[in-house]
C-alpha positions in Angstrom: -14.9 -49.6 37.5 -18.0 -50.1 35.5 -16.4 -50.2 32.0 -13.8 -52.7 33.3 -11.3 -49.8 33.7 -9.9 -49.5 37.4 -7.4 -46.5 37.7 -6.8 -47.7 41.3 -5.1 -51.2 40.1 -3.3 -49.7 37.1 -2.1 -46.2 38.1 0.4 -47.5 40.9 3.8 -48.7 39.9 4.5 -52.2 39.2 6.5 -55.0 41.3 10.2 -54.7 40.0 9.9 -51.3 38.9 13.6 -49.3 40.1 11.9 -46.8 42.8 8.9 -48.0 43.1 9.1 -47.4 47.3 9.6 -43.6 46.4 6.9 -43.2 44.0 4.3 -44.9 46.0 5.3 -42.8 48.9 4.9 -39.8 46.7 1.9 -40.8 45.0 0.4 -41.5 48.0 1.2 -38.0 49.6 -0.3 -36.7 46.4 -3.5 -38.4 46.9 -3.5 -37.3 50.8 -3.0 -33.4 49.5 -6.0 -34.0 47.0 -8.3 -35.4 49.2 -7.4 -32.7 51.4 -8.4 -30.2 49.2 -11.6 -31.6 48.3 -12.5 -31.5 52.3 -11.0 -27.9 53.0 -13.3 -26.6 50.1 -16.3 -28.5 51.2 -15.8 -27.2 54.8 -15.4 -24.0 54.2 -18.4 -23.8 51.6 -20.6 -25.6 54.6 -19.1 -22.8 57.5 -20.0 -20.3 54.7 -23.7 -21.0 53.7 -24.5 -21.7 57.7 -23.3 -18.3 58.6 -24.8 -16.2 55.3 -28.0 -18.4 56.6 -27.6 -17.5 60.4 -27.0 -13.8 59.4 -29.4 -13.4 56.9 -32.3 -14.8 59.2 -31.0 -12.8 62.4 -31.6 -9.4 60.2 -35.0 -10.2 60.0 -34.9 -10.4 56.1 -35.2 -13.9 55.6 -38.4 -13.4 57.0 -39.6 -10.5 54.8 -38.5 -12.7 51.8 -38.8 -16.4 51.9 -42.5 -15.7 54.2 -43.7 -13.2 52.0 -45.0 -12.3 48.3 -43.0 -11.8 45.3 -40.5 -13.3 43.1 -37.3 -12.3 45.0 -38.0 -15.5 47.0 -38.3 -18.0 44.0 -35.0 -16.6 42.8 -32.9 -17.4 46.3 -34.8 -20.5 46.2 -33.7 -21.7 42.7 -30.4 -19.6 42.6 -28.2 -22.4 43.7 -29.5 -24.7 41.1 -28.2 -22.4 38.2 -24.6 -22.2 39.6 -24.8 -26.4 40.0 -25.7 -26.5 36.6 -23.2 -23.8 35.3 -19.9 -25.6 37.5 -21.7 -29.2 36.0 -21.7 -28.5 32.6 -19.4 -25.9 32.5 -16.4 -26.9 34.1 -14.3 -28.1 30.8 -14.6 -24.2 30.1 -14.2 -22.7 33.3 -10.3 -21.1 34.9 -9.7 -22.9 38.0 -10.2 -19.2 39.3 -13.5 -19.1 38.0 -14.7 -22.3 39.3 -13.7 -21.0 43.1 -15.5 -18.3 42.4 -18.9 -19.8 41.2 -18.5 -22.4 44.4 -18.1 -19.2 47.1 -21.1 -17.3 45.2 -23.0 -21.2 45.2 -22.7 -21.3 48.9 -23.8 -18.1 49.8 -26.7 -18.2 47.8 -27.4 -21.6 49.5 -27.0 -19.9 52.8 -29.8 -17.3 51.8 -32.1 -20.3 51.0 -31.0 -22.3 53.9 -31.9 -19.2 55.8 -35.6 -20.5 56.5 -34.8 -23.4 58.9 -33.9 -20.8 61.2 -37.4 -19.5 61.0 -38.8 -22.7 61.7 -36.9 -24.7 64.3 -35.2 -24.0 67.3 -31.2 -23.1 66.9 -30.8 -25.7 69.3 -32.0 -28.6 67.3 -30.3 -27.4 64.1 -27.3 -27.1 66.0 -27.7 -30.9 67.1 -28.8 -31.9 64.5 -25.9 -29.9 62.3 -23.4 -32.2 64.6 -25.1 -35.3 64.1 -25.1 -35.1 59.9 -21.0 -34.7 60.8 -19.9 -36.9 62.7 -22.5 -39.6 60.5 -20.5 -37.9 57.2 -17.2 -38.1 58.4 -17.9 -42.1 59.2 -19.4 -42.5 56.2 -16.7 -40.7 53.7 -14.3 -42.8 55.9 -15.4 -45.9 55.1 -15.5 -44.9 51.3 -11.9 -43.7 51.3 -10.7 -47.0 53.1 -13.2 -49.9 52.1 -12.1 -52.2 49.0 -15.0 -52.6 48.2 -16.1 -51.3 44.7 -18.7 -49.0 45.2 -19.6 -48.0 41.7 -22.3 -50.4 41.2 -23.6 -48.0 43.5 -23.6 -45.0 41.4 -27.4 -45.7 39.0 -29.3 -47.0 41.5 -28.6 -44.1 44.3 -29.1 -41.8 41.6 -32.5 -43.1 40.3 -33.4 -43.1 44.1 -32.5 -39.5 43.5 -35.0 -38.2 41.2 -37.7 -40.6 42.6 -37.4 -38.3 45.4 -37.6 -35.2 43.8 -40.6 -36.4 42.2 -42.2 -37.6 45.5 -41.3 -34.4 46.6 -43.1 -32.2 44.3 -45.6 -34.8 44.0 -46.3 -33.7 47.8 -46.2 -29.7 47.4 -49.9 -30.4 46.5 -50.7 -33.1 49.3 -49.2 -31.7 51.6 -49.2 -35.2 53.5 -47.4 -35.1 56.5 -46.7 -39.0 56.3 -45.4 -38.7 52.8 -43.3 -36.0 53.9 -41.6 -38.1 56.7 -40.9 -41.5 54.3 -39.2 -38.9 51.7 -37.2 -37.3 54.7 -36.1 -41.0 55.4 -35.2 -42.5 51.8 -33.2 -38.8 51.6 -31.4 -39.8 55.0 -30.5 -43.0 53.3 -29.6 -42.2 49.6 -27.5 -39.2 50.9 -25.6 -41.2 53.2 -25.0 -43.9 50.8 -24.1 -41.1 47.9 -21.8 -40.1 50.7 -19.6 -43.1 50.7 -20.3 -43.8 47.1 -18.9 -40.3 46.3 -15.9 -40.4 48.1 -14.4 -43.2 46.3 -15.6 -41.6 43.1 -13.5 -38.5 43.9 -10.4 -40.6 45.1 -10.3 -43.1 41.6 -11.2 -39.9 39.6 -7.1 -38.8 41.7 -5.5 -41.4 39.3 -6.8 -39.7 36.2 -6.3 -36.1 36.4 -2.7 -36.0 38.8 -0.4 -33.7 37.7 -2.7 -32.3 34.8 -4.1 -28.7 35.4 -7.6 -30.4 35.4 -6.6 -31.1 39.5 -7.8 -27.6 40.4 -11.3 -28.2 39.2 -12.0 -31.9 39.9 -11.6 -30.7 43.8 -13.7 -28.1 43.6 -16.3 -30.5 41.6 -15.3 -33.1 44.1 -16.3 -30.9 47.4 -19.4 -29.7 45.6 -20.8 -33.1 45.2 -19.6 -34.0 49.0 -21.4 -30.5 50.0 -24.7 -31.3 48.3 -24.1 -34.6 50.1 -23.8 -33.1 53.4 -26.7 -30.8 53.1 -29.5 -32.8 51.7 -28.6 -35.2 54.7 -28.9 -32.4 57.2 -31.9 -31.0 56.0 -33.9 -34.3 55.6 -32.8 -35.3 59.0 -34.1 -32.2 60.4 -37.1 -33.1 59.7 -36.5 -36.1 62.6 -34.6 -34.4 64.8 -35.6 -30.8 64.6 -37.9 -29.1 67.3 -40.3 -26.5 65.4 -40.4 -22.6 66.9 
């Protein structure tokens, strides 16, 4: 870890210790069960916003909404942002119960916002294009679960690649410059795929810290959160490559 700390080399049991063989089998199972629940939330949260989003543009109100006047649109636009920053800095404060709540109502609302691709491109390319950001996440979190490699070093420098795109981003709302728009579709390919990995280890050290504290609950649901916004931000830049437009 960055502040010389690694969980991973300290939290298993020692050579010599009596039952060492048992512990590491049960730790290990521990870990398995964890990561396990990280991925069955994210999943679920990514099955629920793509069906809220499927629905909600099949009943022709996505169109009325997000293509129209008024402020309803700005509010499904920005809604998801609020509940990221409300699980982010609330967490410490939050029930477990609460937390699963606020990520079901996040995804939906991100389904509702999500909802506009489907007025754009063709449900076959999304759909390609859907199976194409999984089978590159699943290879990426992989390797982050399994590699040695310390990935932390990671953590500034995809995050300051993070906000440089969001300013490029809004830099472009007024350019509107189409080749702009495709080199910020392919840093956002790149930084989300290498947040990917770099996540994944993050949320299997952060294992050694909170097992068997009630604090487990939460870290998997902020865990699968940061996997999700992963996952979609991937998706949607590289629909921007790979998606055919209506």
């Amino acid at each position: 870890m960055a502040n010389g700390f690694d969980p991973r080399a300290t939290a298993r049991p020692q050579p010599g210790m009596a039952g060492v063989g048992t512990e590491s089998v049960a730790f290990d199972a521990g870990l398995r069960s964890y990561m396990l629940s990280v991925y069955n939330y994210m999943t679920s949260g990514v099955l629920l916003t793509g069906i809220v989003a499927l629905l909600f543009a099949n009943s022709g109100m996505a169109a009325q909404v997000l293509m129209g006047p008024g402020l309803l649109k700005y509010v499904i636009m920005f809604a998801p942002l609020a509940f990221v920053m409300v699980l982010s800095f609330g967490i410490n404060r939050l029930s477990t119960g609460t937390a699963q709540a606020l990520f079901w109502a996040f995804a939906v609302v991100m389904g509702l916002s999500l909802s506009s691709i489907f007025l754009i491109f063709t449900g076959q390319s999304i759909a390609t294009t859907f199976f194409a950001t999984a089978a590159a996440f699943a290879s990426l979190s992989l390797w982050g679960y399994t590699t040695k490699k310390d990935l932390s070093g990671w953590g500034s420098f995809l995050l300051m690649g993070v906000v440089g795109l969001i300013i490029a981003s809004l830099i472009n709302l007024f350019l509107q410059s189409s080749a702009l728009q495709l080199a910020v579709s392919f840093i956002g390919v790149l930084l989300f795929a290498g947040l990917t990995a770099y996540d994944t280890q993050r949320i299997k050290s952060l294992y050694f810290h909170v097992a068997g504290s009630d604090m487990m609950g939460k870290t998997a649901i902020m865990g699968a959160l940061s996997l999700y916004l992963d996952f979609v931000n991937m998706f949607t830049f590289l629909l921007q490559f790979m998606g055919n437009r209506e």
